[in-house]
C-alpha positions as CSV (number, residue, x, y, z in Angstrom):
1,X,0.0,0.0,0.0
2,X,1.4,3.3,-1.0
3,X,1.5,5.6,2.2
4,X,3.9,7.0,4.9
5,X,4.4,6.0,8.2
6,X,5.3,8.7,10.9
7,X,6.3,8.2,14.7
8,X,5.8,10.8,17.5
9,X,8.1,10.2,19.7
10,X,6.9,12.2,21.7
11,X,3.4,10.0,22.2
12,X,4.4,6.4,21.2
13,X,2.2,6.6,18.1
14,X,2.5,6.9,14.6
15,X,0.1,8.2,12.0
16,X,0.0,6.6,8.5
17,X,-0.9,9.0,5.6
18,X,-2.3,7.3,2.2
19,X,-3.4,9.3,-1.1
20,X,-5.7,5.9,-1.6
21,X,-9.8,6.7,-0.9
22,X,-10.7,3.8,1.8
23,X,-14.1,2.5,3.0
24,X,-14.2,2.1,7.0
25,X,-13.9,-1.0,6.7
26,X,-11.0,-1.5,5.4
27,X,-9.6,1.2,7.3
28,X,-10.0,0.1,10.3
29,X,-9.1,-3.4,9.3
30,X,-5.8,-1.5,8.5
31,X,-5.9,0.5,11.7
32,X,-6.3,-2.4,13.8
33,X,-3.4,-3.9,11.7
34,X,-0.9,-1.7,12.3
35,X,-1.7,-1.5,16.3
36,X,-0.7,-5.3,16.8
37,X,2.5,-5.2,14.1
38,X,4.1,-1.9,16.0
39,X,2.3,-2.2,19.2
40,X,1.4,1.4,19.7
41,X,-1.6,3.8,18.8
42,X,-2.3,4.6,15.0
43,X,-3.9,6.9,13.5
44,X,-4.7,6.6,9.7
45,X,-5.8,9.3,6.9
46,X,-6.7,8.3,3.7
47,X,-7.6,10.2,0.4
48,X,-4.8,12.7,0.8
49,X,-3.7,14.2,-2.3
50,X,-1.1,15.9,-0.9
51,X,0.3,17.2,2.8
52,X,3.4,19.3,3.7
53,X,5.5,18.7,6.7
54,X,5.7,21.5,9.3
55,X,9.0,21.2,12.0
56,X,7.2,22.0,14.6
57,X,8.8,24.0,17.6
58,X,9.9,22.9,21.1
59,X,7.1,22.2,23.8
């Protein structure tokens, strides 16, 4: 599946961007997924075109 994988450090949980258009189902089929292979929270957005990274500042 084409996408990127991102960890915050910071949380202990990562956030998977895809540009693919996924039902629920199969979202959170791949949600669930992810949460046993890295053992930590995942969030996961679909049907992004397009995203821009932002370094963020210091807490």
């Amino acid at each position: 599946m084409d996408g990127k994988l991102f960890y915050l450090s910071d949380e202990n949980e990562y956030i998977f961007i895809t540009p693919m258009a996924l039902t629920p189902d199969i979202k959170d089929k791949l949600q669930q997924d992810m949460v046993e292979r890295l053992g930590a929270p995942v969030a996961v957005i679909s049907n992004c075109d397009s995203f821009e990274y932002l370094s963020g500042g210091t807490k």
